[in-house]
C-alpha positions in Angstrom: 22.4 -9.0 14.3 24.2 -8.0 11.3 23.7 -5.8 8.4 21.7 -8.3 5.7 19.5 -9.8 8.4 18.6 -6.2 9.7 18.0 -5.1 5.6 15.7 -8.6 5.1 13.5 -7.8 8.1 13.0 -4.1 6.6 12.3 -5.3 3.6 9.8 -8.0 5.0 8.1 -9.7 1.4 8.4 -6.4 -0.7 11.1 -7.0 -2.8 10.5 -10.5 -3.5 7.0 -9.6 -4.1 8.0 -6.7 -6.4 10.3 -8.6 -8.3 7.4 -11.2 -9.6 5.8 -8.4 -11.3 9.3 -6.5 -11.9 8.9 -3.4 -10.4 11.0 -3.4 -7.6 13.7 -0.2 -7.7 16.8 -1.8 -7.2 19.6 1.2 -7.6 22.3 -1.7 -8.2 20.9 -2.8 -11.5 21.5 -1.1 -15.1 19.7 -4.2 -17.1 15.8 -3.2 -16.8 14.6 -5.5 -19.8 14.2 -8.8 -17.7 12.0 -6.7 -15.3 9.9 -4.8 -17.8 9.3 -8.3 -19.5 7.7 -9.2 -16.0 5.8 -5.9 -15.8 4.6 -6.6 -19.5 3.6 -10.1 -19.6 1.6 -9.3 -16.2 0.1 -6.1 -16.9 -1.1 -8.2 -20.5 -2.6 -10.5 -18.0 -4.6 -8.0 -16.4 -5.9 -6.1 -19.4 -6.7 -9.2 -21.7 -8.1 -11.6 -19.3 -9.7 -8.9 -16.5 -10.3 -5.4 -17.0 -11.2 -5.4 -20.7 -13.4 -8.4 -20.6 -14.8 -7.3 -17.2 -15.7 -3.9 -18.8 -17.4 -5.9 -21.7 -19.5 -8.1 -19.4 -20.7 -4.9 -17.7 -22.5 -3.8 -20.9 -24.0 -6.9 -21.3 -25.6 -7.1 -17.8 -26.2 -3.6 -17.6 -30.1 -4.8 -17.1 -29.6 -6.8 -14.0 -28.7 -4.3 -11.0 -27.3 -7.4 -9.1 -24.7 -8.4 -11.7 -23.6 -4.4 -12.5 -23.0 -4.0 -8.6 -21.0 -7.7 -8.2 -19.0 -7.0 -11.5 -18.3 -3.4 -10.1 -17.2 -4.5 -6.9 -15.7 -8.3 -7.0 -13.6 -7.1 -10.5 -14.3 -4.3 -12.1 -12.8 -1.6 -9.6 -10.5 -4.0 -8.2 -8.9 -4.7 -11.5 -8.9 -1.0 -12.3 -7.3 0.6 -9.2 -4.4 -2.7 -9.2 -3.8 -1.7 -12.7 -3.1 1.9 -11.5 -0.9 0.9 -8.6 1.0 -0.9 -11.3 1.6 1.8 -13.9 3.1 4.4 -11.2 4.9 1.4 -9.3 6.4 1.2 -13.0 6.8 4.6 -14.0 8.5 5.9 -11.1 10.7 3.0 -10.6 13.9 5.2 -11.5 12.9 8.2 -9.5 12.4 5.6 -6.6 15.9 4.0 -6.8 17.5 6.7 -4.9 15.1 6.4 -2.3 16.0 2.4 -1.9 19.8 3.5 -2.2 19.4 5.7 0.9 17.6 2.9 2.7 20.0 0.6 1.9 23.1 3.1 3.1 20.4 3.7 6.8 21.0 0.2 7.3 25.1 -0.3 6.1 25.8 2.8 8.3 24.2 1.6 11.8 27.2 2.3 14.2 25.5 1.0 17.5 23.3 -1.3 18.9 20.5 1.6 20.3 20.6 3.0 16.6 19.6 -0.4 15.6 17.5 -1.0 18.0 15.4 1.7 17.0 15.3 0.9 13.7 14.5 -2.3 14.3 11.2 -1.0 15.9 9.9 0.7 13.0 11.4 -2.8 10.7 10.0 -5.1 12.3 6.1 -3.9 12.0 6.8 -2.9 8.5 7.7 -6.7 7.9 4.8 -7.5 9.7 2.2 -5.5 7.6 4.0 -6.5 4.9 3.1 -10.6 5.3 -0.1 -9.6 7.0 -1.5 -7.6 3.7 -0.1 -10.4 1.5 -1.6 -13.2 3.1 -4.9 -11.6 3.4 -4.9 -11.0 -0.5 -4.4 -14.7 -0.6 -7.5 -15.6 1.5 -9.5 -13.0 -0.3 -8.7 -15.5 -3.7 -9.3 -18.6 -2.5 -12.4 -17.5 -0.8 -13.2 -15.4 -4.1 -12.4 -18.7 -6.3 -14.1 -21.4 -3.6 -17.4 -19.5 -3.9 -17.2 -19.5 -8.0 -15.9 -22.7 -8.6 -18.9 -23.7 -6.3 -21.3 -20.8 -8.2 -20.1 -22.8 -11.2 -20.9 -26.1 -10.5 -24.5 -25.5 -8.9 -25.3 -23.4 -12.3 -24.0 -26.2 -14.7 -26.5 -28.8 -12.6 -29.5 -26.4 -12.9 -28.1 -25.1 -16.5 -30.8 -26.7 -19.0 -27.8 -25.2 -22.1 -24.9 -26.9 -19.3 -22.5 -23.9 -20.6 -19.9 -23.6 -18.8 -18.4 -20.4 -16.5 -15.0 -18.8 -15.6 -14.0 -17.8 -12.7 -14.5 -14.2 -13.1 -17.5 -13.0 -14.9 -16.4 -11.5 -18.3 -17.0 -11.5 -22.2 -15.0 -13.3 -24.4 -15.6 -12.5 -28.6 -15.1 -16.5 -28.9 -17.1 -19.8 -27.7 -15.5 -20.5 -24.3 -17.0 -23.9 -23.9 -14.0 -25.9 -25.7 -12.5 -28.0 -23.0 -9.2 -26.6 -24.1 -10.0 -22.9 -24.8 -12.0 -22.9 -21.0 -9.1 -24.5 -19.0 -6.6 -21.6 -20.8 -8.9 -19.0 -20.4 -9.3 -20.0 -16.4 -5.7 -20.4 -16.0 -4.9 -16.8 -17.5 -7.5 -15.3 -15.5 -5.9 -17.2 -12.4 -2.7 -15.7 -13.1 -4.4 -12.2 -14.0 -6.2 -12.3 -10.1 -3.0 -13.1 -9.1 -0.9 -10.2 -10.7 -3.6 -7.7 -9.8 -3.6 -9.1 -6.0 0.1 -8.7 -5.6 0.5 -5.1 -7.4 -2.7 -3.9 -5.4 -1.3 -5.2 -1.7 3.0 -4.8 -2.6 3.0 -1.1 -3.8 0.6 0.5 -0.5 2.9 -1.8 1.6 5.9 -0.6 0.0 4.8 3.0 0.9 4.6 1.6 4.1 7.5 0.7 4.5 9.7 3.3 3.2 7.7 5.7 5.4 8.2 3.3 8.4 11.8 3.6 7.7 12.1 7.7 7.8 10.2 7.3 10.8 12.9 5.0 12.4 15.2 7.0 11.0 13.8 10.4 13.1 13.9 8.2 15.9 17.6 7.7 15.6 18.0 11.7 14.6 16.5 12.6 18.2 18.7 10.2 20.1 21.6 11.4 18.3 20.3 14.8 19.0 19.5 14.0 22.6 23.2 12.6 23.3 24.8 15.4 21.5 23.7 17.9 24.3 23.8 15.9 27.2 27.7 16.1 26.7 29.9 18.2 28.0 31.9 19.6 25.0 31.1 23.3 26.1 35.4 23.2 25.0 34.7 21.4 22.0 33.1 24.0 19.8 34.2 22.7 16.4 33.4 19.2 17.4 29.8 20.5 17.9 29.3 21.9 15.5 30.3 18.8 12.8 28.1 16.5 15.0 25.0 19.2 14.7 26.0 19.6 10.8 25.5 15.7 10.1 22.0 15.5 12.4 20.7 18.9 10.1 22.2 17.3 7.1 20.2 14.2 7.6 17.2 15.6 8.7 16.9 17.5 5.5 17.9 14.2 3.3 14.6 12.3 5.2 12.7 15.5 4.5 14.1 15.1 1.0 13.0 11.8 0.8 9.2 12.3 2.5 8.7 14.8 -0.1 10.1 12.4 -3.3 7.6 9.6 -2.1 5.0 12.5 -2.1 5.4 13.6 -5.5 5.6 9.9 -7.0 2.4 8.8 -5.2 0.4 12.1 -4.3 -2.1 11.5 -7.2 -2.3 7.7 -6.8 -3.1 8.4 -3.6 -6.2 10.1 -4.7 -7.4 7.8 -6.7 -7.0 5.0 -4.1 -9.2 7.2 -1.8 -11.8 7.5 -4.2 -12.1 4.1 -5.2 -11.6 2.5 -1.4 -14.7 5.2 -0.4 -16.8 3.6 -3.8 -15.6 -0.2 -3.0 -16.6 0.2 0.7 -20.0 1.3 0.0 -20.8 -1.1 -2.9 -19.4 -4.0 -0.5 -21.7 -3.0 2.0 -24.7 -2.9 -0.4 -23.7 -6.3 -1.9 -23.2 -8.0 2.1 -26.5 -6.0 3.2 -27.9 -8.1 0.0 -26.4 -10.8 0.9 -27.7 -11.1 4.6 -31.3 -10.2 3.1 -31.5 -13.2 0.7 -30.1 -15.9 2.7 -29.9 -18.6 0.1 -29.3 -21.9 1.4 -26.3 -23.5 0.5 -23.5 -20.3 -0.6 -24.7 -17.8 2.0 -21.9 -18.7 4.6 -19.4 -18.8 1.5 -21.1 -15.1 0.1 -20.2 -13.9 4.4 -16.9 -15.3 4.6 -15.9 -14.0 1.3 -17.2 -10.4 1.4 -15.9 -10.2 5.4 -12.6 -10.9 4.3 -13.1 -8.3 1.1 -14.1 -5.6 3.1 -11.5 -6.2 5.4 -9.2 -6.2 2.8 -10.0 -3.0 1.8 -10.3 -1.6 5.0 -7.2 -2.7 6.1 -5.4 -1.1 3.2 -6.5 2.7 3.2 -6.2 2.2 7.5 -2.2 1.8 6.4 -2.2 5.0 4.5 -3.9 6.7 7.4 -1.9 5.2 10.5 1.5 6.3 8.0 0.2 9.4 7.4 -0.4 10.1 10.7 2.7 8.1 12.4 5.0 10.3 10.2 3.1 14.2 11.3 3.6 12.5 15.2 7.3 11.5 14.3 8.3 15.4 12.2 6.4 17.2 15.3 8.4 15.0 17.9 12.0 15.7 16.5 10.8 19.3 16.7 10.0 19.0 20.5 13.5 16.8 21.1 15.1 20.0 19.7 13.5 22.5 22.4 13.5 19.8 25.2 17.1 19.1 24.7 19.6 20.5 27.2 20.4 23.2 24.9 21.6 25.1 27.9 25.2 23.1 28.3 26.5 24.8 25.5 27.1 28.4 24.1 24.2 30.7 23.4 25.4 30.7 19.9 25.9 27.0 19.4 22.0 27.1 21.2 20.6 29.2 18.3 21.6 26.3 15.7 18.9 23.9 17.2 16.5 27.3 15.7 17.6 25.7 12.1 15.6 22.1 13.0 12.6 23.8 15.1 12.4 26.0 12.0 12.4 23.3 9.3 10.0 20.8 11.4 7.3 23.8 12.0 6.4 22.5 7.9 5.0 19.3 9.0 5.8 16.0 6.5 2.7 14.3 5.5 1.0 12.2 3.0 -1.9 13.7 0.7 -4.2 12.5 -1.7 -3.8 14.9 -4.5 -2.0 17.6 -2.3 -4.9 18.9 -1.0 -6.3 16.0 1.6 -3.8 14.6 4.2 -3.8 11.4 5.9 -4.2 10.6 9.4 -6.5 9.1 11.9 -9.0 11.4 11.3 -9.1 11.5 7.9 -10.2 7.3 8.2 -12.9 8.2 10.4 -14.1 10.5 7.3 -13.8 8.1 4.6 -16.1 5.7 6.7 -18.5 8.1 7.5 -18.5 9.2 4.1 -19.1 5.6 2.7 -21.7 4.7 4.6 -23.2 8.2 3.5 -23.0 6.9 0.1 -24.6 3.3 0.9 -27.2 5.2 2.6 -28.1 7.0 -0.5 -27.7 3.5 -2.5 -29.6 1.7 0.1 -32.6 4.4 -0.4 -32.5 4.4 -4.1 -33.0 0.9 -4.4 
């Protein structure tokens, strides 16, 4: 397998899917304007034809409980927290191009077949999630827009006024009913869904992946580590010594690079926490609702739609937690290659330079929402708990 194929399996759909909305981080190029056109025109989308009018519709059906909670959860937040992904996806595009450059160089510098093997293990499911999370936003639309479109046509039947909807529930300071002015407002919210779909799924799997990558990338440390003392080079002091050099040299580069994606998106981070914990609960509320009313006709388009939602969601804030967590396993692990290692076949003083690695990985590399919260397994298991504390609460109110 050569060097491009290897790179295009890392890279899964991310950079193609960055590109439509022009915020991938490619270090080779100088020329940002095509790019920030991208980011404009789709970010305009977003604003004009979902959040703004979304945010307007909410006033306007702030009396019906049922609308609030389905604009909320089916737009509103949605909308919101894409919009979010998109301005730090954007803003720290620069700061992220070294980041790309070094995992670019990983994969040009792979001397043997084992070393790319085992990045190839961490590649491959990062391509994986990658498609996976895409292709899930797509059913989540079509199921969204098959369950309007047939909203729509049973309300313009039973409509005695026969004014026509959009496909997501928003005001508009103009008549909509025009033939023309309803097919362009559709379209733009079409492309708007669209734009907020791929920033909201492309920058939590690009996370993924460049953490995925450092993890491969330990893997390859600890083999390198491993080989290093299994040979005999007790005579080769100086030769030791330059192979120990380049593993501590690396090691502190993917620490480097742990702690760079941790300042771009510790705060982002946060705020996807906090709306994931809100979205789960009001999803819950809205399929409890749903189950409850059983109208004939749209219930089994209300399930499929809202199953695939919350899974969505779901599926999303479970990849920050199984990174999180697959990157403390991978720090702790290089640690424990260090001390397992046959540190014994060479010189006590050549021994005490392992001391520099065991030292550095005792400060364990994670992910954090807001620095103060750290991702893992267990931190999941809270946010569910804590949501369906919250729906609870809702569910009691009500």
């Amino acid at each position: 397998m050569d060097y491009d194929t290897g790179l295009k399996i890392a890279l899964g759909w991310n950079r193609r899917n960055m590109e439509l909305i022009g915020v991938w981080p490619e270090p080779t190029r100088t020329d940002e304007r095509l790019p920030n056109s991208k980011v404009l025109f789709s970010m305009s989308l977003i604003v004009l034809f979902g959040i703004l009018p979304e945010n307007a519709n909410l006033y306007f059906v702030s009396g019906n409980f049922d609308l609030v909670m389905e604009n909320l959860t089916m737009a509103n937040l949605p909308s919101a927290n894409a919009m979010i992904k998109f301005i730090y996806a954007w803003y720290y595009k620069e700061s992220l191009k070294p980041v790309i450059k070094c995992f670019y160089d990983d994969w040009y510098r792979v001397k043997t077949e084992e070393e790319k093997a085992l990045m190839l293990k961490m590649a491959k499911p990062a391509k994986f999630i990658s498609v996976w999370c895409s292709m899930l936003g797509l059913m989540m639309l079509v199921a969204y827009h098959i369950l309007r479109i047939y909203t729509i046509s049973r309300t313009d039947r039973a409509s005695v006024s026969r004014d026509r909807l959009i496909i997501y529930p928003a005001y508009f300071p103009f008549d909509i009913r025009p033939t023309w002015r309803l097919l362009t407002v559709n379209f733009a919210q079409l492309m708007a869904g669209y734009s907020a779909t791929l920033a909201y799924t492309t920058v939590d799997t690009f996370i993924a992946m460049l953490i995925m990558h450092i993890c491969g990338q330990f893997a390859v440390l600890k083999k390198k580590l491993l080989r290093l003392m299994d040979n005999d080079i007790q005579s080769e002091s100086n030769e030791f010594q330059k192979e120990l050099a380049l593993i501590i040299n690396k090691h502190e580069q993917l620490n480097g690079l742990a702690a760079k994606i941790e300042e771009c998106f510790s705060m982002l981070l946060l705020i996807q926490l906090l709306f994931c914990t809100i979205e789960i609960c009001l999803q819950g509320f809205i399929l409890l609702s749903v189950i409850l009313q059983n109208e004939n006709g749209i219930f089994h388009f209300q399930m499929v739609h809202f199953i695939i939602f919350i899974s969505f969601v779901l599926v999303h804030i479970y990849l920050y937690c199984y990174i999180g967590e697959m990157l403390l396993v991978q720090n702790r692990e290089f640690s424990d290659c260090a001390y397992e290692s046959k540190w014994y076949n060479v010189s006590p003083p050549e021994a005490k330079c392992l001391l520099l690695i065991m030292k550095r990985s005792f400060r364990p590399l994670y992910l954090t929402a807001g620095k103060f919260s750290t991702f893992s397994m267990e931190m999941f298991s809270s946010i569910l708990k804590t949501a369906m504390g919250y729906l609870s609460v809702l569910l009691t109110v009500t």
